[in-house]
VMD Tcl script that builds the backbone (N, CA, C; Angstrom):
set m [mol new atoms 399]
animate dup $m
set s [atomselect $m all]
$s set {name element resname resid chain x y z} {
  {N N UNK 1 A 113.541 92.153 61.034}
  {CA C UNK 1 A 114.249 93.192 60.285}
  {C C UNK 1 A 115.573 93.499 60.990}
  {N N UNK 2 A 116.298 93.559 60.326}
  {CA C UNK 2 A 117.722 94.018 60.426}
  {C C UNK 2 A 118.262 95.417 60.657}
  {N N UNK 3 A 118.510 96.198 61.046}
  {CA C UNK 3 A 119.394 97.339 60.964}
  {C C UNK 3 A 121.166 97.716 60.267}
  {N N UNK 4 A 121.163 97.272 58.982}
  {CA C UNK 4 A 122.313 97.298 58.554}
  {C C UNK 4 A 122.543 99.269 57.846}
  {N N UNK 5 A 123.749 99.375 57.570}
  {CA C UNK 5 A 123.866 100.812 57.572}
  {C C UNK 5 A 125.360 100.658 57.411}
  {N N UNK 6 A 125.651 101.549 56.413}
  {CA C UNK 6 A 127.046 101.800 55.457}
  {C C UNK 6 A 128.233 102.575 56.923}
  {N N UNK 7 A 128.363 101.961 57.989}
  {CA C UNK 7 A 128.734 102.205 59.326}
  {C C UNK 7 A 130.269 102.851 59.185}
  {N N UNK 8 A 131.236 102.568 58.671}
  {CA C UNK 8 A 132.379 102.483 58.035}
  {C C UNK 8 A 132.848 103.324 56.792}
  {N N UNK 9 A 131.454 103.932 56.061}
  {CA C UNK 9 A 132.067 104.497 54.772}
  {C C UNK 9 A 132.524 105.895 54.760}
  {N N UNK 10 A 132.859 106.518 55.991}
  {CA C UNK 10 A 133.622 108.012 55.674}
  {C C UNK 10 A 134.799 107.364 56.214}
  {N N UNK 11 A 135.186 106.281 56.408}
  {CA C UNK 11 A 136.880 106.003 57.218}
  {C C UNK 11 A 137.738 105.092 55.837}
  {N N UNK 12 A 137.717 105.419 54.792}
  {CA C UNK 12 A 138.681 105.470 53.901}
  {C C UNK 12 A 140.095 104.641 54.157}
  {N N UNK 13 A 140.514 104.003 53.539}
  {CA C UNK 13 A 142.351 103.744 54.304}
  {C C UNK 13 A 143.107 104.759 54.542}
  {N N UNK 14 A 142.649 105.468 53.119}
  {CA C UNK 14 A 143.972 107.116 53.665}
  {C C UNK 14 A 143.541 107.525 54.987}
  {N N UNK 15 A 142.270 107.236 55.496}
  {CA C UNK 15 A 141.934 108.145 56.616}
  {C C UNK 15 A 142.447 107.098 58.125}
  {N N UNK 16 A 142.340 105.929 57.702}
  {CA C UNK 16 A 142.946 104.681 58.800}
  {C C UNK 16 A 144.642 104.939 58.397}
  {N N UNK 17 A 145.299 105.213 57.917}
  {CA C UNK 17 A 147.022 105.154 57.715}
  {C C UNK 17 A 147.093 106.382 58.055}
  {N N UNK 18 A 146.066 107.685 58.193}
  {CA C UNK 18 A 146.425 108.626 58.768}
  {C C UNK 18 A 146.215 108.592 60.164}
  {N N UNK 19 A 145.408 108.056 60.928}
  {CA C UNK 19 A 144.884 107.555 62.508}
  {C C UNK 19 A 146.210 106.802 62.526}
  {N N UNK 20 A 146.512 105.808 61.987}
  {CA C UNK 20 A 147.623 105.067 62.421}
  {C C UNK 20 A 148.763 105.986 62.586}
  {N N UNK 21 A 149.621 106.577 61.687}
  {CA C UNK 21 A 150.133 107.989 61.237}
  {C C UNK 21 A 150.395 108.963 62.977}
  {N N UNK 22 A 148.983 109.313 62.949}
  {CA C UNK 22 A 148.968 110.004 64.285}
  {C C UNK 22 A 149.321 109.657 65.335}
  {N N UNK 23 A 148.568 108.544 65.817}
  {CA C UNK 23 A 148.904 107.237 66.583}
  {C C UNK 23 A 150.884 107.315 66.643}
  {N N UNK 24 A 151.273 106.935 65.664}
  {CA C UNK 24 A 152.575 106.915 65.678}
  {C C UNK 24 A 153.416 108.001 66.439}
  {N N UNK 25 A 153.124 108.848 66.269}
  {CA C UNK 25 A 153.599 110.295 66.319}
  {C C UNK 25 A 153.684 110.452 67.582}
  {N N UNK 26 A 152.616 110.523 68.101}
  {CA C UNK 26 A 151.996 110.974 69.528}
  {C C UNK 26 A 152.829 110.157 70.154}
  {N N UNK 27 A 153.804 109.203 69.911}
  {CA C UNK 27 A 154.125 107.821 70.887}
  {C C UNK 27 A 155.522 107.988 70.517}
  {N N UNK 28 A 155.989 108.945 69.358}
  {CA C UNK 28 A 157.300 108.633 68.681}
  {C C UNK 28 A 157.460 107.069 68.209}
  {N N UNK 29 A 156.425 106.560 68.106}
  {CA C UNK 29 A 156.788 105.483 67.036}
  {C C UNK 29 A 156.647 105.426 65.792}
  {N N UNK 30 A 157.449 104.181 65.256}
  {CA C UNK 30 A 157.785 104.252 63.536}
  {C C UNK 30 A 156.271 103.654 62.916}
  {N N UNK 31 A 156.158 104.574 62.091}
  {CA C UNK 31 A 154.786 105.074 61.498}
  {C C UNK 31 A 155.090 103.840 60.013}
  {N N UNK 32 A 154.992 102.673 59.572}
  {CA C UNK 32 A 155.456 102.182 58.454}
  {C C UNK 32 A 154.273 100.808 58.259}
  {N N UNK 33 A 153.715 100.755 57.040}
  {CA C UNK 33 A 153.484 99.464 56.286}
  {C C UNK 33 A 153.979 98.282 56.711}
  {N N UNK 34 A 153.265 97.100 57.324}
  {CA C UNK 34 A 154.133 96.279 57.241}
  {C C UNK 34 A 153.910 95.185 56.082}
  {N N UNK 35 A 155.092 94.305 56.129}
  {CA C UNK 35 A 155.375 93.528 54.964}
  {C C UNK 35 A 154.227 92.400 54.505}
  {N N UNK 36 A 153.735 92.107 55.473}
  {CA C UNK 36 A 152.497 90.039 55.190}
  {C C UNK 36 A 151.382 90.974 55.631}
  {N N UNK 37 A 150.889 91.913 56.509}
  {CA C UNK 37 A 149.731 92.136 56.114}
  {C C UNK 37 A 148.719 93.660 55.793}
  {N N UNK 38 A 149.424 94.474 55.425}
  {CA C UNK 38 A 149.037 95.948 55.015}
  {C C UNK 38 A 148.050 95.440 53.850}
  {N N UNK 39 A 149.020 95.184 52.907}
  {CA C UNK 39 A 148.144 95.209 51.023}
  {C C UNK 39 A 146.851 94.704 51.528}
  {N N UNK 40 A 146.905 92.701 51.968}
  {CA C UNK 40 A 145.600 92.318 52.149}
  {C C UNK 40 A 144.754 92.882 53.256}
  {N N UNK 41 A 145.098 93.835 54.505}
  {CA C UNK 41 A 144.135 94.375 55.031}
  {C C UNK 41 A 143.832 95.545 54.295}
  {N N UNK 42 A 144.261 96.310 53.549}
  {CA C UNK 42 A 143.749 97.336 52.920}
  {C C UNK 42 A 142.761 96.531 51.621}
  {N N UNK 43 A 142.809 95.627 50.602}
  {CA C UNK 43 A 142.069 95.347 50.123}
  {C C UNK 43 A 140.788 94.438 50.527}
  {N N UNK 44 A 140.532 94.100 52.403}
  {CA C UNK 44 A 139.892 94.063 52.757}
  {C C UNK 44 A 138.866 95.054 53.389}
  {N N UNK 45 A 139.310 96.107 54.261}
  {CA C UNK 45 A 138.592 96.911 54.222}
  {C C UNK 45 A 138.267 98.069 53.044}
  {N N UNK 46 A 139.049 97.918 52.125}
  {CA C UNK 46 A 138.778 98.377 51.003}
  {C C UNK 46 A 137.186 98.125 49.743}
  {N N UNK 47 A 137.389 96.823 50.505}
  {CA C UNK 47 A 135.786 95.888 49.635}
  {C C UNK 47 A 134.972 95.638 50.416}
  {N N UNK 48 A 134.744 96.224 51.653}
  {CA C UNK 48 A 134.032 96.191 52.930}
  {C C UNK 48 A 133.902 97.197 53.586}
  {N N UNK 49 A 134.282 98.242 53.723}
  {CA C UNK 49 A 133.748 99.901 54.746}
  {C C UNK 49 A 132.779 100.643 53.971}
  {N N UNK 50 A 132.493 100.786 52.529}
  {CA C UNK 50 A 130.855 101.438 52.257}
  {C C UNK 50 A 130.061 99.889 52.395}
  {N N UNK 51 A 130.227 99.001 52.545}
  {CA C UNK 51 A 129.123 98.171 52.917}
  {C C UNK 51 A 127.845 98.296 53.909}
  {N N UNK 52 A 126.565 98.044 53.321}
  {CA C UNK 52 A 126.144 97.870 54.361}
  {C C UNK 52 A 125.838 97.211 54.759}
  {N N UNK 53 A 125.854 97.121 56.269}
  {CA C UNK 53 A 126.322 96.152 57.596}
  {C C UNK 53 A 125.406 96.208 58.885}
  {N N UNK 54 A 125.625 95.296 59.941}
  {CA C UNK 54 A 124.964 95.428 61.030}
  {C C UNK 54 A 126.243 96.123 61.267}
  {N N UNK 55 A 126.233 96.714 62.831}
  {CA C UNK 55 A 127.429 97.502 63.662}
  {C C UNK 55 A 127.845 96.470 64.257}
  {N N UNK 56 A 127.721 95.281 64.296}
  {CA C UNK 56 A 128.397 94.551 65.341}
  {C C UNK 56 A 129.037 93.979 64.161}
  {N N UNK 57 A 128.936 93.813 62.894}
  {CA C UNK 57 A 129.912 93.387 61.984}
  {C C UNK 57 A 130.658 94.421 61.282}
  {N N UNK 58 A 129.992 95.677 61.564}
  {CA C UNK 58 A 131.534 96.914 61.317}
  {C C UNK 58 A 132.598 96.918 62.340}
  {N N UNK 59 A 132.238 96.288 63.653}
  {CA C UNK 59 A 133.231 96.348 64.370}
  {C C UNK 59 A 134.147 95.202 64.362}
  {N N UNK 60 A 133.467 94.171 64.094}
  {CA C UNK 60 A 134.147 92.584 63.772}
  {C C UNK 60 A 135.000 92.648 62.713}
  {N N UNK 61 A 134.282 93.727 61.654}
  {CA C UNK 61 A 135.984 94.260 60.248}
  {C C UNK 61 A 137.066 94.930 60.934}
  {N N UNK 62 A 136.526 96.015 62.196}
  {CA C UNK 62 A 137.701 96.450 62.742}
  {C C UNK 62 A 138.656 95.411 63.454}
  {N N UNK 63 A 138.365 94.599 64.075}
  {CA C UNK 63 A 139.278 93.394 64.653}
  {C C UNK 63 A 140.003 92.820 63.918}
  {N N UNK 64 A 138.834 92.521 62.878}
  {CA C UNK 64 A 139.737 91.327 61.727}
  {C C UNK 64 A 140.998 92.127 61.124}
  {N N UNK 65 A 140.800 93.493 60.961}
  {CA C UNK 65 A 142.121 94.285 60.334}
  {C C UNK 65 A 142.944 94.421 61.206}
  {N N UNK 66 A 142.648 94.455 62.721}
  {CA C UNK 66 A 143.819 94.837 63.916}
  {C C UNK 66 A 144.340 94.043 64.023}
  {N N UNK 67 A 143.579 92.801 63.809}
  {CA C UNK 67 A 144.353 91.330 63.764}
  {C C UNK 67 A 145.497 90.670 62.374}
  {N N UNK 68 A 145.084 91.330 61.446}
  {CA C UNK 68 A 145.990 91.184 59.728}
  {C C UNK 68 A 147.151 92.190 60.184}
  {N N UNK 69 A 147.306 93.211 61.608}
  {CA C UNK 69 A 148.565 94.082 61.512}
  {C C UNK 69 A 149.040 94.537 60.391}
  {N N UNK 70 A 148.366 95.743 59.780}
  {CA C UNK 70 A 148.935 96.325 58.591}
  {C C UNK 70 A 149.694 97.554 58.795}
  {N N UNK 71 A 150.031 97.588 60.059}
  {CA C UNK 71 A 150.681 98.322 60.329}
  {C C UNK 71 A 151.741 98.059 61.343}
  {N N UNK 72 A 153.313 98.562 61.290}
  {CA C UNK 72 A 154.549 98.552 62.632}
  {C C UNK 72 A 154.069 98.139 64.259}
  {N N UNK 73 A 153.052 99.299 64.561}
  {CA C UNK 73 A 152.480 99.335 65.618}
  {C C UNK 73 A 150.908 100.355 65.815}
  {N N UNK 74 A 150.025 99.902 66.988}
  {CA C UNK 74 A 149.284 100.747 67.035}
  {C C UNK 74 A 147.944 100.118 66.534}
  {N N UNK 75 A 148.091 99.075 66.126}
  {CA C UNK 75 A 146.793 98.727 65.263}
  {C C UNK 75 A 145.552 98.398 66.041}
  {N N UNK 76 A 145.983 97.874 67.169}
  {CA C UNK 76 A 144.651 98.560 67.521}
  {C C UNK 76 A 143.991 99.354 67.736}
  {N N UNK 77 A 144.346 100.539 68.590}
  {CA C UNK 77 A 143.985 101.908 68.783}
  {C C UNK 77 A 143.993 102.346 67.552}
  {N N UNK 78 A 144.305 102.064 66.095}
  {CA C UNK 78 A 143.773 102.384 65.206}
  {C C UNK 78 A 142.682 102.313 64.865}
  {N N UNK 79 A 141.986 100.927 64.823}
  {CA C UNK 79 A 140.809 100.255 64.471}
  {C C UNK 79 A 139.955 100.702 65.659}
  {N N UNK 80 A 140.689 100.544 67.040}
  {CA C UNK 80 A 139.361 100.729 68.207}
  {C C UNK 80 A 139.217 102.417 68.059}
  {N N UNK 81 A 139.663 103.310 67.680}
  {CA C UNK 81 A 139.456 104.528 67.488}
  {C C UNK 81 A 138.266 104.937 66.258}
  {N N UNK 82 A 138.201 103.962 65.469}
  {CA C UNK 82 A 137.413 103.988 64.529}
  {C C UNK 82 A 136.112 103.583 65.095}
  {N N UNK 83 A 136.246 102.420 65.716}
  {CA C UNK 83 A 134.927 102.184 66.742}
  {C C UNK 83 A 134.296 102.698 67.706}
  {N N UNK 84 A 134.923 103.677 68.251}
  {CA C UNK 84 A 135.190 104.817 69.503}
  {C C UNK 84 A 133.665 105.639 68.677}
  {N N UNK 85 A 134.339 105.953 67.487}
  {CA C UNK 85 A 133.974 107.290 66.494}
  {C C UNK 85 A 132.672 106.536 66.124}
  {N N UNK 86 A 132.925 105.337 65.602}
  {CA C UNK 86 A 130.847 105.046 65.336}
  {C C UNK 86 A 130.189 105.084 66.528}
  {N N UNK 87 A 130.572 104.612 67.549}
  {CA C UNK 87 A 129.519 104.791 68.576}
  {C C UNK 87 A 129.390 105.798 69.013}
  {N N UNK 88 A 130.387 106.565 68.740}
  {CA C UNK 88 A 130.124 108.128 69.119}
  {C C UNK 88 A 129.223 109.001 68.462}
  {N N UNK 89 A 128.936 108.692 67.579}
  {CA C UNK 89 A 127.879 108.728 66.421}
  {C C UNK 89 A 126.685 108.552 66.144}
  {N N UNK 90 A 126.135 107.368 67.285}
  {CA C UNK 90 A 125.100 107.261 67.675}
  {C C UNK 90 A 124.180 108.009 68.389}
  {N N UNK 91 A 124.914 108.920 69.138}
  {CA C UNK 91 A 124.074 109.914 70.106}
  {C C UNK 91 A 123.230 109.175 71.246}
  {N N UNK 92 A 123.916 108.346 71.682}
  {CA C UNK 92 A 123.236 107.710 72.980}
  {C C UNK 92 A 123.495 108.266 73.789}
  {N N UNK 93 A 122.774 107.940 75.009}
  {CA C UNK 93 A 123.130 108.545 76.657}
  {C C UNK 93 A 124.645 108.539 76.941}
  {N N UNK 94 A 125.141 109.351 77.648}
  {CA C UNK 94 A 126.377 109.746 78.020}
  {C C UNK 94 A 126.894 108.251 78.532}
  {N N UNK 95 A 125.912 108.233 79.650}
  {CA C UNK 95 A 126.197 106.786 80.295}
  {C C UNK 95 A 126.433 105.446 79.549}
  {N N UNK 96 A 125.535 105.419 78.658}
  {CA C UNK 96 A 125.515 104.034 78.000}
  {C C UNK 96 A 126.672 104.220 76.545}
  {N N UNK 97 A 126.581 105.607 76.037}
  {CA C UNK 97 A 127.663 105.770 74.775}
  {C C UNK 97 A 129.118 104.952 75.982}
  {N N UNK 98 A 129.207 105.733 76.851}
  {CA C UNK 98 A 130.860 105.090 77.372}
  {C C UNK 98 A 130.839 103.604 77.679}
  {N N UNK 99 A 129.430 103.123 78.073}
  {CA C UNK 99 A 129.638 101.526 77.881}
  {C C UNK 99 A 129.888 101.025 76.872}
  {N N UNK 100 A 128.976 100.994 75.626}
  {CA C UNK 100 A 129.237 100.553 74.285}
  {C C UNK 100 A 130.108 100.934 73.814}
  {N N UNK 101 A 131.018 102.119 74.001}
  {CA C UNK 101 A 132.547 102.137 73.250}
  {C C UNK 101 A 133.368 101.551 73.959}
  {N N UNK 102 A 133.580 101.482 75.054}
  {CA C UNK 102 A 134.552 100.035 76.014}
  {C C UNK 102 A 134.057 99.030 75.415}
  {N N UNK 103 A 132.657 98.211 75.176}
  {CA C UNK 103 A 132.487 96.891 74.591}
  {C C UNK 103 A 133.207 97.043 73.445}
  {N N UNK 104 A 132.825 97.891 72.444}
  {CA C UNK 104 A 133.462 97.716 70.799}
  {C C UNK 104 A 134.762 97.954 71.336}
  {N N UNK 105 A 135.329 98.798 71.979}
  {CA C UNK 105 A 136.894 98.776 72.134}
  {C C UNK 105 A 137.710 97.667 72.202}
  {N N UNK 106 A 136.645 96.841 73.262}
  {CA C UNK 106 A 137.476 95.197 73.626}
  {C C UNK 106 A 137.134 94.491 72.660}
  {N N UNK 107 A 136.555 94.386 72.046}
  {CA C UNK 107 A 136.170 93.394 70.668}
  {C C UNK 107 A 137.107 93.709 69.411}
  {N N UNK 108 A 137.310 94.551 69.469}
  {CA C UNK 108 A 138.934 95.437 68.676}
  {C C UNK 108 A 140.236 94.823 68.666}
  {N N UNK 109 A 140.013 95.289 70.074}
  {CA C UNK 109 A 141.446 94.796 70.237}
  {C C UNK 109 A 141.378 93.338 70.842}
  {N N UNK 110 A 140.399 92.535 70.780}
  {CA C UNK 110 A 140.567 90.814 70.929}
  {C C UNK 110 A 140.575 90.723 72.285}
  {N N UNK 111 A 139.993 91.466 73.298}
  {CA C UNK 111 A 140.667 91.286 75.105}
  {C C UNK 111 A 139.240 91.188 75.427}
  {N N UNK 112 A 137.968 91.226 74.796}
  {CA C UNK 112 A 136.509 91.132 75.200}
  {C C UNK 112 A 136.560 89.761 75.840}
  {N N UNK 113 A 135.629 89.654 76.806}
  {CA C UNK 113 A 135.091 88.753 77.206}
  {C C UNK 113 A 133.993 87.820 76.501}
  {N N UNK 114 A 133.512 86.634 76.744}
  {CA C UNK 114 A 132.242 86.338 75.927}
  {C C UNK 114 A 131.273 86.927 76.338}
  {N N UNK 115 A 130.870 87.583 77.757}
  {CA C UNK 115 A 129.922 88.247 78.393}
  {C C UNK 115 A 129.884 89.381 77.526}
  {N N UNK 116 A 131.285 90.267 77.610}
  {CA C UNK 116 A 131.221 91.651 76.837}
  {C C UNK 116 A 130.735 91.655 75.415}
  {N N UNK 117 A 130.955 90.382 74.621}
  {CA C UNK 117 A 130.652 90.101 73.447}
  {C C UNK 117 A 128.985 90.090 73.370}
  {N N UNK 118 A 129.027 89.145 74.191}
  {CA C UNK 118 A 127.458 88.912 74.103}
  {C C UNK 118 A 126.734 90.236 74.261}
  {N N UNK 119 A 127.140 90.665 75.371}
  {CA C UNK 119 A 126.457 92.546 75.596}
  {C C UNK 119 A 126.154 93.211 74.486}
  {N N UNK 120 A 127.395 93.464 73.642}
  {CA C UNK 120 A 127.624 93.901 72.668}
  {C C UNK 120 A 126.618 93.740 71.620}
  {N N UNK 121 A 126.726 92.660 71.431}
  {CA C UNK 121 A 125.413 92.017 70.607}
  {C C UNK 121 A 123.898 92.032 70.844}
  {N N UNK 122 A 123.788 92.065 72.327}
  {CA C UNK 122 A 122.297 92.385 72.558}
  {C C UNK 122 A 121.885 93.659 72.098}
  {N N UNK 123 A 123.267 94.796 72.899}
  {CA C UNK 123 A 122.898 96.315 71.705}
  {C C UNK 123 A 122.472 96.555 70.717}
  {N N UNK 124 A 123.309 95.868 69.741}
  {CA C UNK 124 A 122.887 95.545 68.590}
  {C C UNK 124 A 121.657 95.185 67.597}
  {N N UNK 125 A 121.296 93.828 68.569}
  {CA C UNK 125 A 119.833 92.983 68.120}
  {C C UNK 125 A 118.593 94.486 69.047}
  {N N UNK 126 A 119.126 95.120 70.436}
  {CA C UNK 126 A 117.791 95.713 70.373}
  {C C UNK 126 A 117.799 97.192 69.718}
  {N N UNK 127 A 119.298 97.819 69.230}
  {CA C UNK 127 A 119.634 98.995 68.247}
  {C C UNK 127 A 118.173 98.287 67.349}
  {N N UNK 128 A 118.721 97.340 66.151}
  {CA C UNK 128 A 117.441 96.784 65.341}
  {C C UNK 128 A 115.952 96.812 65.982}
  {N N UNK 129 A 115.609 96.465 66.352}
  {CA C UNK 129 A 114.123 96.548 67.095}
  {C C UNK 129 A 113.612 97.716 67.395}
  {N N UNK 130 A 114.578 98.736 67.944}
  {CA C UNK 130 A 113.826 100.017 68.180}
  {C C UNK 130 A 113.991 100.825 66.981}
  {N N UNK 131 A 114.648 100.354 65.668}
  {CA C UNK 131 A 114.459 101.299 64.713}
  {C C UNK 131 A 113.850 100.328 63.393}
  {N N UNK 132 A 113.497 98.742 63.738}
  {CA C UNK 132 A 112.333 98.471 63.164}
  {C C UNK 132 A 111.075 98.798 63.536}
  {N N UNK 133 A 110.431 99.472 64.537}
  {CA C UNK 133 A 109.215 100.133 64.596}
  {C C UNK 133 A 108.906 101.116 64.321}
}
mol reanalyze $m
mol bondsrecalc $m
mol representation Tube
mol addrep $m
């Protein structure tokens, strides 16, 4: 059994172009759409964030969009902020929530290791197991 779960569906685009938005601000940078890949990352996570999903493939949508740059700047700390917020969500141990949001963070922004990946994923496969019993 699987553990999939609609992981993604209160983060909206208006609510990612507003994180980005903020993001901007806080840095004085230019807050703007960019040209080759905004539309198709928005109609990707657009047909994919109420999905339901494992978490290690809600976070793999966050990459894939940090990686389409639909935005000037910031895109990652866009997307890894979104990942920050699901694992924050989980209500795990203090200790282990700050591990698993550094793993999803680096898997975000593409700087993970295969070790960190793999980690990541064991979370995952034993997240499933303790809430298939």
């Amino acid at each position: 059994m699987t553990l999939t779960k609609d992981w993604l569906r209160t983060y909206t685009w208006e609510f990612i172009t507003l994180q980005n938005a903020m993001l901007c601000h806080a840095k004085s940078a230019l807050h703007k759409p960019t040209s080759e890949g905004h539309d198709a990352t928005r109609q990707l996570w657009e047909s994919r964030f109420e999905t339901k999903m494992r978490l290690d493939e809600a976070i793999d949508l966050c990459r894939s969009c940090h990686r389409m740059a639909p935005f000037c700047f910031y895109n990652g700390n866009t997307f890894a902020a979104v990942a920050r917020d699901v694992i924050q969500n989980l209500a795990l141990p203090a200790e282990e929530a700050y591990i698993i949001r550094s793993l999803a963070g680096h898997i975000v922004a593409g700087v993970a290791t295969d070790e960190e990946v793999r980690a990541f994923r064991e979370f995952c496969d034993g997240m499933d197991q303790s809430q298939a019993g």
